[in-house]
C-alpha positions as CSV (number, residue, x, y, z in Angstrom):
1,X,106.7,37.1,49.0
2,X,104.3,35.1,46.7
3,X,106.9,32.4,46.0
4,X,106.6,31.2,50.0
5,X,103.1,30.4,49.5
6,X,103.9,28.7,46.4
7,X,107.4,27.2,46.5
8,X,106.4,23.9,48.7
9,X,103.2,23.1,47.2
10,X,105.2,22.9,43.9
11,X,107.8,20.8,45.2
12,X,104.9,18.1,45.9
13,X,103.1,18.6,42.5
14,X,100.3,20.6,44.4
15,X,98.7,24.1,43.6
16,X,98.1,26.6,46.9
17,X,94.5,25.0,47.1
18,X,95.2,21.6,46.6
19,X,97.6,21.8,49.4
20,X,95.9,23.3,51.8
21,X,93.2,20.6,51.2
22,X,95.8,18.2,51.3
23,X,97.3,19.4,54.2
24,X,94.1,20.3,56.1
25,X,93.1,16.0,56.0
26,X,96.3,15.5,57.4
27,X,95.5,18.1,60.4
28,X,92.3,16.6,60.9
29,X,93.1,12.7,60.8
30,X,95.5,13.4,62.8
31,X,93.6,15.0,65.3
32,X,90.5,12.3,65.1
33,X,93.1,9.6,65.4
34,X,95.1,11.7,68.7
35,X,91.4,12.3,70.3
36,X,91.2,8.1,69.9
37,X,94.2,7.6,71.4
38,X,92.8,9.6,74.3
39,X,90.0,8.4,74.8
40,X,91.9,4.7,75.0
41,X,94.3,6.4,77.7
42,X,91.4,6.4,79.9
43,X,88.7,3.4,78.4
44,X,91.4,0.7,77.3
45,X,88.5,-1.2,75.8
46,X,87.7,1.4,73.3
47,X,89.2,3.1,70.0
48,X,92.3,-0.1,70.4
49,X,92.9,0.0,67.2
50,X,91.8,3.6,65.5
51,X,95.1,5.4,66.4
52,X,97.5,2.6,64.8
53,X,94.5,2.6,61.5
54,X,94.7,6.1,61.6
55,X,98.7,5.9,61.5
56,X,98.6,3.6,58.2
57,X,96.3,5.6,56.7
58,X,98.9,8.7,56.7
59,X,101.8,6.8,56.3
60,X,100.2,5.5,52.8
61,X,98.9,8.9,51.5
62,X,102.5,10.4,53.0
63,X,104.8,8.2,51.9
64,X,104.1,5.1,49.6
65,X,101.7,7.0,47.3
66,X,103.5,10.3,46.8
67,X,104.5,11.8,43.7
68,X,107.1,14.2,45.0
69,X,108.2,16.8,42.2
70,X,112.0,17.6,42.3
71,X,113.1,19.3,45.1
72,X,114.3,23.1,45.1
73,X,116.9,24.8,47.2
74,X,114.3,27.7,48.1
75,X,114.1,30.1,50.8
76,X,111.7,28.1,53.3
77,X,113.8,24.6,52.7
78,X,115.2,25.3,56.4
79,X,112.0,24.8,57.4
80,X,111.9,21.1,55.8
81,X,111.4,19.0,58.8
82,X,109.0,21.2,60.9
């Protein structure tokens, strides 16, 4: 039962704790950059360019500047694009 808490972090060079961290910045500049978006839905003139900044900002972190360790076959791998 362990091994599902510690399988993914692994798999991206992470322990538990620095993935939690990890993910938990995700979660919230997500949410700071979805609340922008919001408030431009309504107020055009404001936040026009926080959701697309906020955007770049994951994409980098995400994608360009990940050290990905190699992947494993593991129990919660169906879960990989959730």
């Amino acid at each position: 039962m362990f091994r599902a808490f510690t399988e993914h972090p692994e798999s991206v060079g992470e322990t538990y704790f620095e993935h939690m961290h990890s993910a938990s910045w995700f979660a919230t500049t997500m949410f700071v950059g979805a609340f922008a978006c919001l408030i431009h839905a309504v107020l055009p003139f404001a936040c026009q360019k926080s959701g697309s900044r906020r955007i770049r900002l994951l994409y980098e972190r995400m994608v360009t500047n990940r050290h990905r360790a190699p992947a494993s076959d593991g129990f919660l791998g169906m879960a990989e694009g959730i």
